[in-house]
GULUMTI-421168 format. One record per atom (N, C-alpha, C): x, y, z; residue number from 1. Coordinates in pm, whole numbers. Each point is the difference from the previous one (the first is absolute). Layout:
# residues N
u  v  w  nr
X  Y  Z  NUM
...
# end
This chain:
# residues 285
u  v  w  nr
83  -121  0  1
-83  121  0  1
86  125  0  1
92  -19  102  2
103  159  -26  2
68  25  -111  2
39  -107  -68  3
61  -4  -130  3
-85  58  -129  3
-134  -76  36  4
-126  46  -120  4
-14  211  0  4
23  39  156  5
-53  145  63  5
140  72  -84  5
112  -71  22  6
156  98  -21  6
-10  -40  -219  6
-103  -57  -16  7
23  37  -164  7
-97  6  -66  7
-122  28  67  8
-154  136  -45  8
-5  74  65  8
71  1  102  9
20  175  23  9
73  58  6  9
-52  157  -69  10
114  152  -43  10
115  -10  179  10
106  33  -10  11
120  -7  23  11
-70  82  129  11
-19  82  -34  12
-105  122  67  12
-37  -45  152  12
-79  -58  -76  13
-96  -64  81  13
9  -127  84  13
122  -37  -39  14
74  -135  100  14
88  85  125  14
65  135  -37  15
54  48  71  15
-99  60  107  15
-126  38  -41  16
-89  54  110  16
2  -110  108  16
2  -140  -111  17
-81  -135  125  17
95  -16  83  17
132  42  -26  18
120  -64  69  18
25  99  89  18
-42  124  33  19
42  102  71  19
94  48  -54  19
48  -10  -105  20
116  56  -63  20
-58  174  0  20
124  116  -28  21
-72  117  -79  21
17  -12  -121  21
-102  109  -23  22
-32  28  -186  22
143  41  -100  22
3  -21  -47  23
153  49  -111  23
-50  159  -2  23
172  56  -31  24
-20  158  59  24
-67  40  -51  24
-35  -21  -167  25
-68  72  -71  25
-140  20  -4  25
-54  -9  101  26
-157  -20  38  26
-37  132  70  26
29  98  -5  27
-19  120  68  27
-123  30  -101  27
43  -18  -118  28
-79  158  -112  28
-116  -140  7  28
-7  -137  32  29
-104  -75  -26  29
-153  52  98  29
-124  -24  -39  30
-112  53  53  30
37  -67  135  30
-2  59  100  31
-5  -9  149  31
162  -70  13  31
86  -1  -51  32
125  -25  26  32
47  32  93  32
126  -72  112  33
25  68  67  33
193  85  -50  33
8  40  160  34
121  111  -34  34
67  -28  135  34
113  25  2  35
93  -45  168  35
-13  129  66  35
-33  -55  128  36
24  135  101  36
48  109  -35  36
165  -10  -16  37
110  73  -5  37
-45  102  -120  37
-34  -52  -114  38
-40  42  -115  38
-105  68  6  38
-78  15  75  39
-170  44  12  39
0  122  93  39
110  -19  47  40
7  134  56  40
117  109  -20  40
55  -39  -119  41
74  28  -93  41
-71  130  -87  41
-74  -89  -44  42
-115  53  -138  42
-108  93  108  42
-4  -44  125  43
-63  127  84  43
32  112  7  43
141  31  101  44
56  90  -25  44
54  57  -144  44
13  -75  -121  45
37  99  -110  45
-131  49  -18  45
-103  -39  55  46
-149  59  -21  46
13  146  91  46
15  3  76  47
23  131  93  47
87  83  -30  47
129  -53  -22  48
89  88  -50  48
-14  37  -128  48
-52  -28  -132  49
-57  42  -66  49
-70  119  -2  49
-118  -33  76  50
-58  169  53  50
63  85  70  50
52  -50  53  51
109  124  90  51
42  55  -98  51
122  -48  -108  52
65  48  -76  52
-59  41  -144  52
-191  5  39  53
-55  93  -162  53
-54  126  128  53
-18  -15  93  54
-45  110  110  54
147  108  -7  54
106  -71  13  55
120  37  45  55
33  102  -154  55
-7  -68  -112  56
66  58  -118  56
-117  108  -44  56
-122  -18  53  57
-135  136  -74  57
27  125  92  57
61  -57  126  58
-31  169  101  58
136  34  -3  58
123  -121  -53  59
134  115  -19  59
28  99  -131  59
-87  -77  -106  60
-25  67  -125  60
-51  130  -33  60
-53  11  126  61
-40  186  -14  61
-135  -9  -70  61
-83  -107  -73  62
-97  -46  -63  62
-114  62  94  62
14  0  148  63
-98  10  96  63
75  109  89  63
-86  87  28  64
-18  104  112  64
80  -121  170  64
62  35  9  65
68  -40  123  65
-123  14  120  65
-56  97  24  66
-155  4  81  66
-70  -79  -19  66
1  -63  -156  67
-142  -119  0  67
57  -140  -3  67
136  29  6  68
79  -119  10  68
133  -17  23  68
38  20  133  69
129  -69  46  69
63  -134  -2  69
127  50  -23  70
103  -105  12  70
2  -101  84  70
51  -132  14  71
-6  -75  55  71
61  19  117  71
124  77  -45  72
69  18  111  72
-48  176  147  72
-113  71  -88  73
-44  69  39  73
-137  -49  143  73
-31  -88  -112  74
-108  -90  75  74
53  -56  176  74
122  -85  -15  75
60  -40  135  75
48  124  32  75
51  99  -20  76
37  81  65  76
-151  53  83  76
-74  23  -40  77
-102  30  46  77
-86  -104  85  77
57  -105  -5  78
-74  -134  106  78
90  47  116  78
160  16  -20  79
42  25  111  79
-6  102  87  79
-85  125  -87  80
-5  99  87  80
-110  -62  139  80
-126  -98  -112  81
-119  5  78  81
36  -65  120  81
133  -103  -60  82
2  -86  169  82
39  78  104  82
66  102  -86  83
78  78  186  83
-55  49  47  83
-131  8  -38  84
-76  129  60  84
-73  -89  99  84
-24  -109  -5  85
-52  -94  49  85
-158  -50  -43  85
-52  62  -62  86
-139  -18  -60  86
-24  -92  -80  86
122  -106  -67  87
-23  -63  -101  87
-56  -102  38  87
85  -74  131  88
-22  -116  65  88
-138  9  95  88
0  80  -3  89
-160  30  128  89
-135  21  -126  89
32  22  -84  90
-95  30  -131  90
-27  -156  -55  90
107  -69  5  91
12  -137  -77  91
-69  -90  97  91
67  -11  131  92
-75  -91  96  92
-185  41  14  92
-18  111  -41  93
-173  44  67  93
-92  -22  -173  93
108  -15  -82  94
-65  -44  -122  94
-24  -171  -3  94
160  -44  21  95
-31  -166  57  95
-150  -68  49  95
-15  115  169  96
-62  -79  65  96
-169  45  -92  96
2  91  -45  97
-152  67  -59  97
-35  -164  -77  97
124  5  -115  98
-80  -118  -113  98
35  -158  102  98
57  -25  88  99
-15  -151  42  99
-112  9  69  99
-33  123  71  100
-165  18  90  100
-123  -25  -81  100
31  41  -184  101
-117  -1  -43  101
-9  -156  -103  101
133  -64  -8  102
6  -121  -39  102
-40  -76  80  102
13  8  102  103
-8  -125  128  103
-131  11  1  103
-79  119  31  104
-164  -10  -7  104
-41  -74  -77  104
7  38  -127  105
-11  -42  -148  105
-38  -122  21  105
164  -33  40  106
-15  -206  -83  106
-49  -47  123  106
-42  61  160  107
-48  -118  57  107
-179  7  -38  107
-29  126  -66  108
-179  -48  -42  108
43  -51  -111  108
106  22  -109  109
-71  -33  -109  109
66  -161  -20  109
40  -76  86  110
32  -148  13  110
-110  -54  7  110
-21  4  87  111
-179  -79  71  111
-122  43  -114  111
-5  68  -32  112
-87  64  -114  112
20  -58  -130  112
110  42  -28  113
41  -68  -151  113
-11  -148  -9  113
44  -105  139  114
-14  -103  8  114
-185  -48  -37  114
-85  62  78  115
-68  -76  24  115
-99  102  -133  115
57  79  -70  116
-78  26  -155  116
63  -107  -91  116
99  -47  17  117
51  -95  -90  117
-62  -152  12  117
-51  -27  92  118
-50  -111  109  118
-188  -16  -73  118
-2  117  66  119
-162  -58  13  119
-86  151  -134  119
-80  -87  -71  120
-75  46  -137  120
-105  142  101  120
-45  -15  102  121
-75  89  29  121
75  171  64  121
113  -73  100  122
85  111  2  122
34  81  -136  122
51  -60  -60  123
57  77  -111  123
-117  56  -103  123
-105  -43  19  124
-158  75  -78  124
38  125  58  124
-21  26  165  125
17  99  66  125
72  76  -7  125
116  -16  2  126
120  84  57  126
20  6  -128  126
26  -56  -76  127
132  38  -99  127
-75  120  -136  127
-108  27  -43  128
17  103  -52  128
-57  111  80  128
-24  -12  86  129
51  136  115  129
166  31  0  129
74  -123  27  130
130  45  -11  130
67  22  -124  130
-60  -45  -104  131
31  29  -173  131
-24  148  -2  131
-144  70  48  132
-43  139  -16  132
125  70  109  132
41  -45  88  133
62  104  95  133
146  1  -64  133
96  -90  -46  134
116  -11  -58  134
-2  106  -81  134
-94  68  -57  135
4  91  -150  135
20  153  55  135
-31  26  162  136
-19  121  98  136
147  20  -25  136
45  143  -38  137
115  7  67  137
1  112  121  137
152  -81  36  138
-24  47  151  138
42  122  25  138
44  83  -102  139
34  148  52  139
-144  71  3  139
-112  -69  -30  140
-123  47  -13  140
-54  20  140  140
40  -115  62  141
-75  -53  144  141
122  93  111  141
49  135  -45  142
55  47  90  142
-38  103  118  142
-115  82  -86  143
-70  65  71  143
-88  -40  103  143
-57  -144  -32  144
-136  -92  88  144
132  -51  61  144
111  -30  65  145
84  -55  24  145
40  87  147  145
1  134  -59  146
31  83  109  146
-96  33  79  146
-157  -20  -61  147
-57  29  72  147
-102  -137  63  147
81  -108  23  148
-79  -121  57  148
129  -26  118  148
97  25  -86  149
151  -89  114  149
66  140  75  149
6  78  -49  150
30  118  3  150
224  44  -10  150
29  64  63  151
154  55  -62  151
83  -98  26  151
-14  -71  90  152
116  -68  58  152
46  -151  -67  152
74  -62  12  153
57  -119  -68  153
-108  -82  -30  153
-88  5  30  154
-74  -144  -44  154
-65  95  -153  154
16  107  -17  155
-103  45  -108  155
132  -59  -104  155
116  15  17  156
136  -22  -145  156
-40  -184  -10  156
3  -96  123  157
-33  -84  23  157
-97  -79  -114  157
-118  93  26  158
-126  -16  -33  158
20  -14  -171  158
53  145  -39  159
45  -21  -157  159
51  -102  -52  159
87  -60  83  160
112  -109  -62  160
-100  -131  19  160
-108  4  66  161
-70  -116  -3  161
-77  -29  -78  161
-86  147  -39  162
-79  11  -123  162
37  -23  -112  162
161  49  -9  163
55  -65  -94  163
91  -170  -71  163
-35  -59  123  164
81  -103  -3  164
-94  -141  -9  164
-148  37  118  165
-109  -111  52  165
-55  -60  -164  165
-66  101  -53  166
-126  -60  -114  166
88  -100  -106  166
151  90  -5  167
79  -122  -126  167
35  -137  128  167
69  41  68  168
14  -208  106  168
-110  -3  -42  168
-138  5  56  169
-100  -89  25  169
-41  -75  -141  169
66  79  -137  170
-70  -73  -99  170
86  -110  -81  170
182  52  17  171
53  -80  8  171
-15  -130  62  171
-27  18  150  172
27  -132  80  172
-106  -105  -65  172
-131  84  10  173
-88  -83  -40  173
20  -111  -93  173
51  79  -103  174
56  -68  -155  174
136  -92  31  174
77  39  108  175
101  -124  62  175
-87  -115  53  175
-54  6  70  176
-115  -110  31  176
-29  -91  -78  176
-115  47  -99  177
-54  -20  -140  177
75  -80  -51  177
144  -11  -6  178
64  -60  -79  178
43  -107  57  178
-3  -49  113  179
-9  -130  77  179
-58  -120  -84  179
68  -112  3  180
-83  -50  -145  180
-98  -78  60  180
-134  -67  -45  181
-144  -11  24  181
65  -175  79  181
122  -45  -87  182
26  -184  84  182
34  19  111  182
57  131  39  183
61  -46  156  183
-137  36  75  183
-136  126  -13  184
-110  6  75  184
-48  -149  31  184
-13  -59  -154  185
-47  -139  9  185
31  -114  74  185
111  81  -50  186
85  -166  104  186
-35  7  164  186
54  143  51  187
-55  0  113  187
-188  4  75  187
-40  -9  -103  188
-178  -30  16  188
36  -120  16  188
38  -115  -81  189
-25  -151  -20  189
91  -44  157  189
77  34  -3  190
64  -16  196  190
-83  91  90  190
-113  52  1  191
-102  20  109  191
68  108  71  191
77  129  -79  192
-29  108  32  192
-81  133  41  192
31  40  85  193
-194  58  17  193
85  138  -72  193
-133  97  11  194
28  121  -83  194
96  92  43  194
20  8  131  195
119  118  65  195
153  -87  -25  195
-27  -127  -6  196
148  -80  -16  196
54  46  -131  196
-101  -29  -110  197
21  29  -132  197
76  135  -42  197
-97  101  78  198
23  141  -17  198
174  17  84  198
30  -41  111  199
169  46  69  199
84  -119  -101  199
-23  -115  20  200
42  -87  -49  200
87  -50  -139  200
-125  71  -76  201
18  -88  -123  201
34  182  -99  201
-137  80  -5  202
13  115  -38  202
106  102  30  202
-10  -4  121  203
119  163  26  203
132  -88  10  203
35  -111  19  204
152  -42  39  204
32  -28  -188  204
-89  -40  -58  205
10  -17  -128  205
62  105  -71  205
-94  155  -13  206
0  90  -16  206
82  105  30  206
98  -5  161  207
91  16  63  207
98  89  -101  207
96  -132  -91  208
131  108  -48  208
-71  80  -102  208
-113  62  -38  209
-14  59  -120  209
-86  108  82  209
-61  -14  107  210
-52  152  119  210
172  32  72  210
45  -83  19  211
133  75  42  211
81  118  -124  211
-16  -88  -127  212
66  71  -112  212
-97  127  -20  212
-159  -22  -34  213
-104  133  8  213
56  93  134  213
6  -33  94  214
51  118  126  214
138  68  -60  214
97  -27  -66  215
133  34  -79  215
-43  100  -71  215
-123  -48  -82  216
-4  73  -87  216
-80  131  49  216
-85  -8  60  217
-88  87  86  217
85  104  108  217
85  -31  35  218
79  59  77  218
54  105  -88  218
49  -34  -56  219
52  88  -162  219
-93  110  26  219
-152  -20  -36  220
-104  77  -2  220
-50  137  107  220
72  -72  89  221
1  62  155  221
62  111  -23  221
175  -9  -45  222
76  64  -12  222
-63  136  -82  222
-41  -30  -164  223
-49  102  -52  223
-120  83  28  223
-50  -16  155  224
-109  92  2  224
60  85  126  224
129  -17  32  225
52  79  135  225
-44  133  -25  225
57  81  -119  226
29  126  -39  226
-188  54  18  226
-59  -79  -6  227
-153  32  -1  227
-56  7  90  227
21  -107  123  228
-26  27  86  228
120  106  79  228
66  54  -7  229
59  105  52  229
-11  79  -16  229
-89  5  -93  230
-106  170  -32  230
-89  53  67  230
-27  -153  119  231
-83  52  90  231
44  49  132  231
2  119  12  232
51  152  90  232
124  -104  58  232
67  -25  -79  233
143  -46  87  233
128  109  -28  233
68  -25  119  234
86  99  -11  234
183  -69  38  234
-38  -171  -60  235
120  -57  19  235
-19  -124  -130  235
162  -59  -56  236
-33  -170  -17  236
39  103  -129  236
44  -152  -105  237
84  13  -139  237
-164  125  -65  237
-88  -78  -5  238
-67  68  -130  238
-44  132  84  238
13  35  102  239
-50  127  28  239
166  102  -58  239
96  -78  75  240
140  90  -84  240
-3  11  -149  240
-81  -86  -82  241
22  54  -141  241
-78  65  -54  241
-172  -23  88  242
-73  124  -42  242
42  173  73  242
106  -14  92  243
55  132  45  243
101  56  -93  243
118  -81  -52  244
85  9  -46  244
-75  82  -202  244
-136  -60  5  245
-25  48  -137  245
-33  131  18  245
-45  41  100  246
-77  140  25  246
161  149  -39  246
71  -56  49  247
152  24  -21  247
103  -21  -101  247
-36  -85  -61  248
37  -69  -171  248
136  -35  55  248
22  -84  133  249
139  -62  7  249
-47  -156  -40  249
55  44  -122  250
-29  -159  -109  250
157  -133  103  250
38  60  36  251
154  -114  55  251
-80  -65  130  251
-87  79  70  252
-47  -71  80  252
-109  -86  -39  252
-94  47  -85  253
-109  -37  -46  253
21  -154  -53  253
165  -21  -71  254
52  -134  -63  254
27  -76  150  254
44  53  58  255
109  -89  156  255
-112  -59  68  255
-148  61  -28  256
-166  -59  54  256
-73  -83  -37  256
54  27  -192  257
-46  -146  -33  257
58  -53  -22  257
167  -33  -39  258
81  -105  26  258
-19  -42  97  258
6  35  174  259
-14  -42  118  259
-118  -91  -4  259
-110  49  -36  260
-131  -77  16  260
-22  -164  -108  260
118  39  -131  261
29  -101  -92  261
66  -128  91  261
137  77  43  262
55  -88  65  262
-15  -111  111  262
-77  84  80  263
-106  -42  143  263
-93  -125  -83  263
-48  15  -96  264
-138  -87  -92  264
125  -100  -43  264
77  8  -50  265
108  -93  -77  265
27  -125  84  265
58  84  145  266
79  -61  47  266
-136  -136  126  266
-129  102  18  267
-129  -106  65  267
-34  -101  -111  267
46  38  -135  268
-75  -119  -77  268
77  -99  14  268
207  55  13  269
43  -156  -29  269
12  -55  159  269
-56  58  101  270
-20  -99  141  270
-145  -44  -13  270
-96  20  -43  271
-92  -68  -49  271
15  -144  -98  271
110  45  -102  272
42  -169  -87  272
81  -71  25  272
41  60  168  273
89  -88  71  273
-86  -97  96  273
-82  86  2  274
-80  -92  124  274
-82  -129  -108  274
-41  64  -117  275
-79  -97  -36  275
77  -123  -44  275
155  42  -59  276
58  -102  -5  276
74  -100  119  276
-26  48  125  277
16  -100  94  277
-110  -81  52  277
-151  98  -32  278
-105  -57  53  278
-21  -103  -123  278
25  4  -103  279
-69  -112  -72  279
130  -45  -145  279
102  -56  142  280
106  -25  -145  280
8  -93  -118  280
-134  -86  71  281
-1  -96  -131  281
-52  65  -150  281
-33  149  37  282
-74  56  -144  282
155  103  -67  282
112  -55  81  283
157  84  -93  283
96  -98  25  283
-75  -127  -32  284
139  -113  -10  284
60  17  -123  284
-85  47  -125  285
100  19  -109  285
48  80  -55  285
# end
């Protein structure tokens, strides 16, 4: 039989069975892979790339130096912000705003999304209520915002939730959903009752792909800071860059959203760290 497998099948494909890796040239192939070393190779020439078309348009004189500083203008100007001490006290009160309004977020929209994905009548209910509310945007809900929660942290809070809740809940749902119909079955035919099914079979099923939706959602978090810091705040990254515009200091205005880039960059890849320890059998290859 192994003899019959090693001469009808592509070379390819004996090397998959054997644990062997793919021959190098499989990168440009559809879903090919690429070595570590190399992948973050082709990352950074991805960054440095932009650096160096950012770097060559604002030394070129092409652009007003006001609407666009130098790279090296830019850190000079991060370092002013740190000494002053505002950068780090701006960064930490931006931190805690979007993990306050993530953490809300995903602990309703877990249980929710689960059990719209679960059961045909929930999801009658809820879900184009939550289809109609996803379409709200939330710089809309700023005024009813101030005047239900009122000035203080839970109103920036509040934004980042509005902005983060309606997409989890429709995601997760659809993580659910995709649970395939043999394993419900299977666990019906072994005399599962309905709450077993639902922790059991559904959400542990469903698990690495609501962990990966929270990754991605988190992301989401990040881009509504600057919005919710519109509400009467007078600290945190996006309130410094809506100050910094009133003033047209464009060097700070960059050091606010690089900072806020970086901060998002660096939560996504401890997010694909976790998922790759929580579920390593899905990056054995």
């Amino acid at each position: 039989m192994a003899r019959v497998m090693q001469t009808t099948l592509p070379a390819a494909r004996r090397d998959r069975l054997r644990g062997r890796p793919r021959p190098a040239g499989s990168a440009w192939r559809v879903r090919g892979s690429l070595p570590r070393t190399l992948y973050v190779a082709v990352a950074c020439a991805g960054f440095a790339t932009l650096l160096g078309l950012w770097w060559g348009l604002s030394a070129s004189g092409a652009v007003n130096p006001l609407f666009l500083p130098t790279p090296p203008q830019v850190v000079e100007r991060c370092v002013e912000w740190y000494r002053d001490g505002s950068l780090l006290a701006d960064t930490r009160i931006s931190v805690l705003r979007v993990v306050g309004g993530f953490v809300i977020s995903t602990a309703m929209a877990v249980p929710l999304g689960l059990y719209i994905g679960a059961f045909r009548p929930v999801q009658a209910f809820f879900e184009p209520l939550v289809e109609f509310a996803r379409y709200l945007p939330a710089v809309a809900f700023v005024p009813l915002v101030l005047l239900w929660v009122g000035i203080g942290e839970g109103s920036k809070i509040t934004i980042i939730w509005i902005g983060t809740f309606f997409q989890q809940v429709l995601l997760i749902a659809e993580d659910v959903r995709r649970v395939p119909q043999a394993q419900i079955e299977a666990a019906q035919t072994m005399g599962a009752s309905g709450g077993e099914i639902l922790q059991r079979v559904l959400f542990k099923s469903a698990l690495p792909a609501i962990v990966d939706t929270l990754r991605i959602t988190l992301g989401w978090a990040w881009t509504y800071l600057v919005v919710a810091e519109l509400v009467a705040s007078n600290s945190g990254l996006g309130f410094a860059i809506l100050q910094a515009q009133r003033f047209l200091q464009t060097g700070k205005i960059l050091v606010g959203i690089l900072m806020i880039g970086a901060i998002g960059l660096a939560t996504d890849q401890v997010m694909r760290l976790i998922h790759r320890l929580a579920f390593p059998w899905l990056h054995g290859r």
